[in-house]
C-alpha positions as a printed NumPy array, in Angstrom:
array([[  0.   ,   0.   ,   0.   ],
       [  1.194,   3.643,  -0.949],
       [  1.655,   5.825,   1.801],
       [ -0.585,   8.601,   0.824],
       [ -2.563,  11.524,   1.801],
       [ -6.08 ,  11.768,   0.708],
       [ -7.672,  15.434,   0.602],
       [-11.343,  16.949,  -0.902],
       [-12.128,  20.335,  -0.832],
       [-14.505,  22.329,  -3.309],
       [-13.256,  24.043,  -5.95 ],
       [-13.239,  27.942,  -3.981],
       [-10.749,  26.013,  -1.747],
       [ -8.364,  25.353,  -4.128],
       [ -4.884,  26.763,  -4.338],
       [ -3.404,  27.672,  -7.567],
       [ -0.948,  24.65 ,  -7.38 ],
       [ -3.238,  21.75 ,  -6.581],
       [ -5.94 ,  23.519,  -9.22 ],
       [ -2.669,  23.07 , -11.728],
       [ -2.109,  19.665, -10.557],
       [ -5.242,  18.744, -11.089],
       [ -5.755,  19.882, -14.466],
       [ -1.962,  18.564, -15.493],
       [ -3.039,  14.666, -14.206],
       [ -6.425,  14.893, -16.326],
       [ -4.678,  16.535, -19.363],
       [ -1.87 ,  13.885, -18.825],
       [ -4.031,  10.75 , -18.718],
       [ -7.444,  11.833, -21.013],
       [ -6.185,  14.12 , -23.891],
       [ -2.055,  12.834, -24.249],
       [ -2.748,   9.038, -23.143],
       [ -5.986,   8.346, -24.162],
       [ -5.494,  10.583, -27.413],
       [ -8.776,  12.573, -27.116],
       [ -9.146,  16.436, -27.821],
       [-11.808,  17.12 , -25.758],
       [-12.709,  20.859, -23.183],
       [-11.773,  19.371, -19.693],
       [-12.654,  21.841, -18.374],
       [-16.606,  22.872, -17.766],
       [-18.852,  24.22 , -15.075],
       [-19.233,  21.309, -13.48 ],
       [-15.474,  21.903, -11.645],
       [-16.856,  24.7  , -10.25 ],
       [-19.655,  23.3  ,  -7.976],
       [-18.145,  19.973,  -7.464],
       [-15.987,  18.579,  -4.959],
       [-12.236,  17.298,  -5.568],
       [-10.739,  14.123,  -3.961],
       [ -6.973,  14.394,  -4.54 ],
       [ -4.668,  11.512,  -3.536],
       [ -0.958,  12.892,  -2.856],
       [  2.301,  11.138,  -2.249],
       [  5.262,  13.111,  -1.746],
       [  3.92 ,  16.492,  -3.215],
       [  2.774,  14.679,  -6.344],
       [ -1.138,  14.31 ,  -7.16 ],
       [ -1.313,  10.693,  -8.126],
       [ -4.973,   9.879,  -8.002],
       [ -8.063,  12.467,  -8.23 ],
       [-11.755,  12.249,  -8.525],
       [-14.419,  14.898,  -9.193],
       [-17.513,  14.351,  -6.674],
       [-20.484,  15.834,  -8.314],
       [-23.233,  16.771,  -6.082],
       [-26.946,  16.353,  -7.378],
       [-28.662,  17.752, -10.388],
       [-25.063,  19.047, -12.278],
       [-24.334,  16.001, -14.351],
       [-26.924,  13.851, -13.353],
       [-30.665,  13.959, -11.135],
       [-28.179,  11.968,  -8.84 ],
       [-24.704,  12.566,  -7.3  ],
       [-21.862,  11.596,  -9.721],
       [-18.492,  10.434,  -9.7  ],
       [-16.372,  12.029, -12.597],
       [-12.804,  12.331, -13.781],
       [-11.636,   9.095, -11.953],
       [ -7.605,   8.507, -12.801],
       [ -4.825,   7.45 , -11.202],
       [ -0.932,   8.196, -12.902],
       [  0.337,   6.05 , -15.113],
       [  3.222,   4.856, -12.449],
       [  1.181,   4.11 ,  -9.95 ],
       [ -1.561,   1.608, -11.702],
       [ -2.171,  -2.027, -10.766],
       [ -1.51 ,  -1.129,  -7.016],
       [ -5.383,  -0.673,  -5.801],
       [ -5.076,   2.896,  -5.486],
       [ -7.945,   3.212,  -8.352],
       [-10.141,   1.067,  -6.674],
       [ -9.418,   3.071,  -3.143],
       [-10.127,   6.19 ,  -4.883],
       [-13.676,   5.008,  -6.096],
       [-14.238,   3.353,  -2.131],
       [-12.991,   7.269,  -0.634],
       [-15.279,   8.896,  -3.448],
       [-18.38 ,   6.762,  -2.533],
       [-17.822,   7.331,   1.31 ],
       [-17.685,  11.084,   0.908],
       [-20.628,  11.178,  -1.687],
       [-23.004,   9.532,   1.105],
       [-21.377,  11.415,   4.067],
       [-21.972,  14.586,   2.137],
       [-25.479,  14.342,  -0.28 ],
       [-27.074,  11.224,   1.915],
       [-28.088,  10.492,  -1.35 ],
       [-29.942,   6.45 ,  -2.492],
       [-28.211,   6.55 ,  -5.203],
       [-24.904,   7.568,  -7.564],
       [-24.673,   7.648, -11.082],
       [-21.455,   7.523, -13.247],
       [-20.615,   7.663, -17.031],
       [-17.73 ,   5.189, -17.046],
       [-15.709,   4.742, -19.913],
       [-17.184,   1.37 , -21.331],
       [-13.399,  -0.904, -21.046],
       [-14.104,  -0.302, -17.056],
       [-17.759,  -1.435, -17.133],
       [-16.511,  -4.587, -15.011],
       [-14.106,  -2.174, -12.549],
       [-17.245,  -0.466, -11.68 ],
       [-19.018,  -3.042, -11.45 ],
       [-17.205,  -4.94 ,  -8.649],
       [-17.621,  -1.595,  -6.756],
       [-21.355,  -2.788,  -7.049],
       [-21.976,  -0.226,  -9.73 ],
       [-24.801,  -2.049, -12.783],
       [-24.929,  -0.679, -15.818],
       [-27.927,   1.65 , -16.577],
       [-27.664,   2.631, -20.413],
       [-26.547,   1.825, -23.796],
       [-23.316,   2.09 , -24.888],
       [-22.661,   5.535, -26.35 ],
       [-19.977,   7.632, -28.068],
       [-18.536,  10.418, -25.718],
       [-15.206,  12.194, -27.1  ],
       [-15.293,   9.354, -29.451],
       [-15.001,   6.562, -26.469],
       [-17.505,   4.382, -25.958],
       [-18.9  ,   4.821, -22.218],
       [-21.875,   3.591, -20.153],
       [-24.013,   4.803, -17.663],
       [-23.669,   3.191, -14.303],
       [-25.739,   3.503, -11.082],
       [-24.291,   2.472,  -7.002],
       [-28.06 ,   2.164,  -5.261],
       [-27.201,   2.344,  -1.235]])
């Protein structure tokens, strides 16, 4: 297990460095890696919540916590990615487990709906997440819609 820190804050509470951070880890892993030109950025940044996983000053894991009625009727969980270097060590699947415990502690919400990226439809779904939709195009990768009931 990585020694790590684990911090969420909403986006007012940001400082300029974990804001860059933040950006440079989704930039690094959905445009360069994943090879898709898509705005990152949106509104929903600003009124959602942001789960950052740090090890030695570096921002290896992040989440975007959504509350209700921004992406979805329901709370969301958006943005999920870990670094590159630090994959296959369960830090992905504890970043999904702290991003579920802070949705319910913060929205006591029945329910929380994702739009996973379709190649982690069976990730999610050990997390107890079941597929909700068809199969669509977003940023021309195929995702799913996924709902957690609690």
């Amino acid at each position: 297990m990585i020694n790590a820190q684990w911090l969420y804050q909403n986006f007012s509470t940001l400082t300029a460095y974990e804001l860059y951070e933040i950006l440079r880890l989704r930039n690094r892993v959905f445009v360069v890696e994943q090879n898709c030109v898509y705005p990152d950025t949106d509104e929903k940044d600003l009124n959602s919540w942001h789960l950052c996983c740090w090890h030695n000053n570096q921002l290896i894991a992040y989440a975007r916590i959504i509350p209700p009625g921004i992406a979805f009727a329901e709370a969301s969980i958006g943005r999920v990615v870990t670094a590159p270097e630090y994959r296959r060590k369960g830090l992905g699947k504890e970043l999904m487990q702290e991003a579920i415990k802070i949705v319910l502690e913060n929205f006591k919400v029945p329910s929380i709906k994702i739009g996973a990226q379709l190649y982690l439809k069976n990730f999610y779904a050990q997390l107890g997440f079941i597929p909700c939709s068809e199969t669509y195009l977003e940023d021309g990768i195929p995702h799913i819609e996924m709902l957690l009931s609690v």
